[in-house]
Every structure is written in structure tokens, then in C-alpha cells.
N, C-alpha and C positions, 0 to 999 in steps of 0.2 A: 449600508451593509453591516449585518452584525459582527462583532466578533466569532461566534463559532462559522458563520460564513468566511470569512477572513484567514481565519485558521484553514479551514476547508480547502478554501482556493489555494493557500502557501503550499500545503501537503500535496496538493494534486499536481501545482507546479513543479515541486522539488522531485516528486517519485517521476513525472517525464523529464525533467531534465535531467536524472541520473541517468534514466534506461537510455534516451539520448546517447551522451556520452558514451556506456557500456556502448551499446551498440556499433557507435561509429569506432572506438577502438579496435571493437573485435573485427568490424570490417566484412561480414558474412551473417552470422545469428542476429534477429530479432526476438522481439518479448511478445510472449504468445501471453493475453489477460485473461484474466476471469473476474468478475467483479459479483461483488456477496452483499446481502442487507442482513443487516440486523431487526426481526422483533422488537418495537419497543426503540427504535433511534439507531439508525447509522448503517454504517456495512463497510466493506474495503472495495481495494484491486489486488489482486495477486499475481505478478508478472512474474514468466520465468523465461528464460534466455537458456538454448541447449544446443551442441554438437556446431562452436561455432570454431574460429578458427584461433580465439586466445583465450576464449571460456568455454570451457568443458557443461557447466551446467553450475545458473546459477538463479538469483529470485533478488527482486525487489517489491516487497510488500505494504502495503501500510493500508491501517484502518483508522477510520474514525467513529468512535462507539459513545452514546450518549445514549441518557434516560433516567428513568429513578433509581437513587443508590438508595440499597435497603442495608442497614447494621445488624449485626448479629451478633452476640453476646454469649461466648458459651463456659460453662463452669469448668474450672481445670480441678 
């Protein structure tokens, strides 16, 4: 496995074992996802957790965005 696999897997672990936790705290709300790609390399998840009974409303997100980095140079 490569590393940006590796990285991947960590990230994807870490964002369910947060909302996990969140979750079983709040004891009522779950995390409603939406997951996004990126053109060009990647995409996220975007979880949000609302109207529960210790969180009001709240978001655990994370992306992983890869591809060509372009420079740009501009005269000041």
C-alpha cells in the first residue's frame, strides 16, 4: 500500500472514529454524509450531526485533494 493510501485509510478511520464517539455521547443525533470528488484527484466526506440531544448542530469534515500543483508568480 502506498503512502497516500495509507494516509487515506488513517483519515477515513479517524473522521468514523470521531463521529463514533460524537454520536454515542450525544446519545440520540447521527451524521447524515455527503461525499464530494474532486476533478483532477480526490474528493472528501462531509458529516453533519443536528437536533441531538448534547449537539445542537455540528460537522466533521475532511478531504483529501491531490494533483498538479501549478506556481504562479505575480508582480507586486
Amino acid at each position: 500500500m502506498s503512502i497516500k493510501e495509507q494516509w487515506i485509510e488513517f483519515i477515513d478511520d479517524l473522521q468514523n472514529r470521531i463521529c463514533t464517539a460524537v454520536e454515542q455521547e450525544d446519545g440520540k443525533a447521527t451524521f447524515v454524509e455527503d461525499q464530494w470528488t474532486r476533478d483532477g484527484g480526490g474528493g472528501g466526506k462531509t458529516r453533519v450531526i443536528a437536533n441531538g440531544d448534547v449537539f445542537e448542530k455540528g460537522g466533521v469534515n475532511t478531504s483529501v485533494v491531490y494533483g498538479k500543483v501549478t506556481t504562479r508568480c505575480e508582480k507586486h
